[in-house]
C-alpha positions in Angstrom: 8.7 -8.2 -10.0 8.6 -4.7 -9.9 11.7 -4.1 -12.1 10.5 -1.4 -15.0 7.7 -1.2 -13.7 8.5 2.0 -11.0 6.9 5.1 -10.4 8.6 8.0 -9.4 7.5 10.6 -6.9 6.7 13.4 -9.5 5.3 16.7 -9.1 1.1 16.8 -9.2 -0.3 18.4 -12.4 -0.8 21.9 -12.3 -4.0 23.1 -11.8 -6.2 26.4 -12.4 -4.5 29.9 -11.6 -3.9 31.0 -8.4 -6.3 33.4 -8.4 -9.1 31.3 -9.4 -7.8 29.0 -6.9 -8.1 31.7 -4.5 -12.2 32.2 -5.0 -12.9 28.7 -4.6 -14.4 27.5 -1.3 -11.5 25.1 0.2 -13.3 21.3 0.0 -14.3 20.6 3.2 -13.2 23.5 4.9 -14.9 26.4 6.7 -14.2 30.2 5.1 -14.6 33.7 6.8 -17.2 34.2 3.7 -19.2 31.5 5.2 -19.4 32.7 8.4 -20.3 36.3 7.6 -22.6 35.8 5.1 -26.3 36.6 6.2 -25.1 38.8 8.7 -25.2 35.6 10.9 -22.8 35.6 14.1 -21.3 32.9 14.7 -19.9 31.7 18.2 -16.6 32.0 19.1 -16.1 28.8 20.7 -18.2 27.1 17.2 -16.1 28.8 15.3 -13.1 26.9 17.0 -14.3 23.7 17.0 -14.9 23.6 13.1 -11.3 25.3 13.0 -9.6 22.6 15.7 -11.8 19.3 13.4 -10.8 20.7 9.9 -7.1 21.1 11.0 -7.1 17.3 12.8 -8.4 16.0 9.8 -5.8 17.4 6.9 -2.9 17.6 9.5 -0.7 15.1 7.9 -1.0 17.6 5.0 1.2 19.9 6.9 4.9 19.9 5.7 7.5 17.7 7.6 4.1 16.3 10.1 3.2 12.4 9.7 2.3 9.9 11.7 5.0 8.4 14.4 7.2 5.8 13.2 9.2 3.1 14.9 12.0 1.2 12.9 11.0 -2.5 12.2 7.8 -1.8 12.8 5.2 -4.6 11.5 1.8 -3.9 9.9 1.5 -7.9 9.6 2.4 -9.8 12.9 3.5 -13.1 10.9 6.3 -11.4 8.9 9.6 -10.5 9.6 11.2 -6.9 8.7 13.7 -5.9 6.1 14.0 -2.5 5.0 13.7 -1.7 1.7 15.8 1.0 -0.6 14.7 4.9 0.5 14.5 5.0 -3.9 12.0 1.9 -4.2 9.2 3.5 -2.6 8.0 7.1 -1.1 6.7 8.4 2.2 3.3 8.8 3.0 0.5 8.9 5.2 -1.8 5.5 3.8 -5.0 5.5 3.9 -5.7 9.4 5.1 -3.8 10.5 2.0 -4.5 8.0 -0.5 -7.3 5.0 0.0 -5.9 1.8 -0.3 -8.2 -0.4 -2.1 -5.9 -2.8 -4.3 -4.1 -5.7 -3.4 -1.9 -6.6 -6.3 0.2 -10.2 -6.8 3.1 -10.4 -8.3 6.4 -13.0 -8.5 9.6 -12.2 -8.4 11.1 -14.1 -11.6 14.1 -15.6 -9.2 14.8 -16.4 -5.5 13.3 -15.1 -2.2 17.0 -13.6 -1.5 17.7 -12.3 -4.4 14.3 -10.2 -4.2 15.1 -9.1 -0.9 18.4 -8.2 -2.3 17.4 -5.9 -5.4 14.7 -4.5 -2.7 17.7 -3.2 -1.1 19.5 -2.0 -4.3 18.6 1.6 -4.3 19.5 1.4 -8.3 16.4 -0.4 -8.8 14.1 2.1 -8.6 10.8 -0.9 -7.5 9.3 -2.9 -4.5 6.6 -4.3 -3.2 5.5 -4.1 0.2 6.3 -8.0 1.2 7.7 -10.6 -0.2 6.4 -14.6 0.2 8.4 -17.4 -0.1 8.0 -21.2 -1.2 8.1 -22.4 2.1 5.4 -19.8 3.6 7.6 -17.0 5.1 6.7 -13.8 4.5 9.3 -10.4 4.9 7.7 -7.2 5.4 10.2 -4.0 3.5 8.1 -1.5 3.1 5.2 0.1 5.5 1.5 0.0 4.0 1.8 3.3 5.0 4.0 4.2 2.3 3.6 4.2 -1.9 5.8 1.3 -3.1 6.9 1.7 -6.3 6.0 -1.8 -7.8 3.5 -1.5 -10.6 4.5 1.0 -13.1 1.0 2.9 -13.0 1.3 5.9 -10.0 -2.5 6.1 -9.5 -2.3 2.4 -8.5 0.6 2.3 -6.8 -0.6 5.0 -4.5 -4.0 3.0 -3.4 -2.7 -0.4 -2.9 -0.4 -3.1 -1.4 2.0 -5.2 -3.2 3.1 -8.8 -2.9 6.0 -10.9 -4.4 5.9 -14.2 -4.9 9.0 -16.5 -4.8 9.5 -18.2 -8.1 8.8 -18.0 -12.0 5.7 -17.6 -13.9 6.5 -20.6 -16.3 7.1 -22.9 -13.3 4.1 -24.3 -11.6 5.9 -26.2 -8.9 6.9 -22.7 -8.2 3.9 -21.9 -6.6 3.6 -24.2 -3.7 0.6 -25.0 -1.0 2.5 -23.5 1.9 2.8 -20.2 -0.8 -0.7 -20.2 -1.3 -1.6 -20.5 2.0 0.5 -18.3 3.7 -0.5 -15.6 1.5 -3.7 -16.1 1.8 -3.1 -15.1 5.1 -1.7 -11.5 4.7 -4.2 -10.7 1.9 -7.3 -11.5 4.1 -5.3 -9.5 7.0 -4.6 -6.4 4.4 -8.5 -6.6 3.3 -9.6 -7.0 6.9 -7.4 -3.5 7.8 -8.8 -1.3 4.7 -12.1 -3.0 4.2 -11.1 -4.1 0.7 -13.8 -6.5 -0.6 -12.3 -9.9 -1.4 -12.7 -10.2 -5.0 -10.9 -10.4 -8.0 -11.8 -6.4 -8.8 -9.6 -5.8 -6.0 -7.2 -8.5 -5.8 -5.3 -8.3 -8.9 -1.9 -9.3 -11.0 0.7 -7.2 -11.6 -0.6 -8.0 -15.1 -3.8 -6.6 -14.9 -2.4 -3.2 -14.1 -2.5 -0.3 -17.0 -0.2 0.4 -18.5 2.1 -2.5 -17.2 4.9 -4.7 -19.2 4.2 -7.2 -17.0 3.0 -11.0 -17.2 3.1 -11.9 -13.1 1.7 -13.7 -11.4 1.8 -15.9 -15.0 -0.7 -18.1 -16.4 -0.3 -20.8 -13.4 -1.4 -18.9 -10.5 -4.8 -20.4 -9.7 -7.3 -17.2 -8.8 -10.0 -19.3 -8.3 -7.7 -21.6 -5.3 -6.4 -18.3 -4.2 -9.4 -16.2 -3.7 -11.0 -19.3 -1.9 -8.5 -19.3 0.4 -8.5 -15.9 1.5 -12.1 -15.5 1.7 -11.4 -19.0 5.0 -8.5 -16.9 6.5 -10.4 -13.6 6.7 -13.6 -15.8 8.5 -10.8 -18.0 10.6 -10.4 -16.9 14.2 -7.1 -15.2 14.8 -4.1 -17.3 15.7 -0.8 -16.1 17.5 2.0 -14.1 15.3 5.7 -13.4 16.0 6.4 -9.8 18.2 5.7 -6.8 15.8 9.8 -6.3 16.6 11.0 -9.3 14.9 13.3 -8.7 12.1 15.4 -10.7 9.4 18.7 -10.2 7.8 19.0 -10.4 4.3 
């Protein structure tokens, strides 16, 4: 679980002087310098169109403008939604502010509720995206969109997805077929959205993170099963999910 294992949403190192800053071409964008230089003229209605595409594609870096939001909404159709603590994870704009390329497995070390419980305990600082259980049902609490603060590294929690598994690392049974399979199902649908190659360079445990304290998913969790079966879910032909408005209590 994510528990001492959070990120927080700290300040980005500081960089070179302002003034430097201030000579240096912005990445991607288009400068009056640019334009000017030669002598060149430049149409006004070109101009605008580089001016109208470079501010479309860094708008969400405008303060207090992100994508619209609906409450409850679903990125995965077969889960239900419970939000997750405000402190347990920050907002963002996923993947046009940070690529997501990771998926990383973890388990809970207790119950499906009590999971969705400290989830919802903004004291505990962690969470994970979705949470499975033992009997296949999976609870959506935080939006891909968003930076979940689950694996106690920022530079991976900012480019991937997290998943909680019901149960204990030292407990085998723990980790049932319906578990497994239902998974399965959500990774290949997470790998399928953000063309994440299914592999175990990208699907990883919590374990395998830097810098982690962590053990999940444990020396039981079978990669070899578990890869296997995502690879047939993301060639399988789609099958009908609950309405993206369905919700659970906790």
């Amino acid at each position: 679980m994510g528990n001492n294992g959070s990120t927080g949403a700290s300040g980005k190192p500081s960089g070179t002087s302002s003034r430097k800053a201030s000579r240096k071409k912005p990445s991607g964008g288009v400068s009056r310098r640019a334009l000017l230089i030669g002598g060149g003229v430049v149409a006004a209605g070109t101009v605008a169109v580089l001016v109208r595409d470079e501010v479309k594609r860094a708008w969400w870096r405008v303060p207090g403008v992100e994508k619209p939001r609906k409450p409850g909404e679903l990125d995965y159709g077969a889960a239900t939604w419970v939000a997750a603590s405000e402190a347990n994870w920050r907002r963002a704009d996923r993947p046009d502010d940070f690529r997501i390329d990771r998926v990383i497995i973890h388990v809970t070390q207790g119950s499906f509720d009590s999971a969705v419980r400290v989830f919802q305990d903004p004291a505990h600082r962690a969470a994970t995206h979705y949470i499975v259980g033992q009997d296949g049902r999976v609870v959506q609490m935080i939006r891909e969109l968003d930076v979940a603060y689950q694996a106690g590294n920022r530079s991976f929690n900012e480019r991937a997805v997290g998943i909680e598994h019901e149960g204990f690392v030292d407990r085998p049974k723990d980790l049932t077929k319906a578990m497994y399979e239902s998974s399965a199902r959500l990774t290949a649908s997470i790998c399928a959205r953000y063309e994440i190659p299914i592999d175990r360079e990208h699907i990883i445990g919590h374990v395998e993170v830097p810098g982690t304290d962590h053990t999940d998913p444990g020396p039981h969790w079978d990669w070899d099963r578990y890869l296997k079966l995502v690879k047939r879910s993301a060639t399988a032909p789609p099958t009908p999910t609950p309405s993206a408005s369905a919700s659970a209590s906790a």
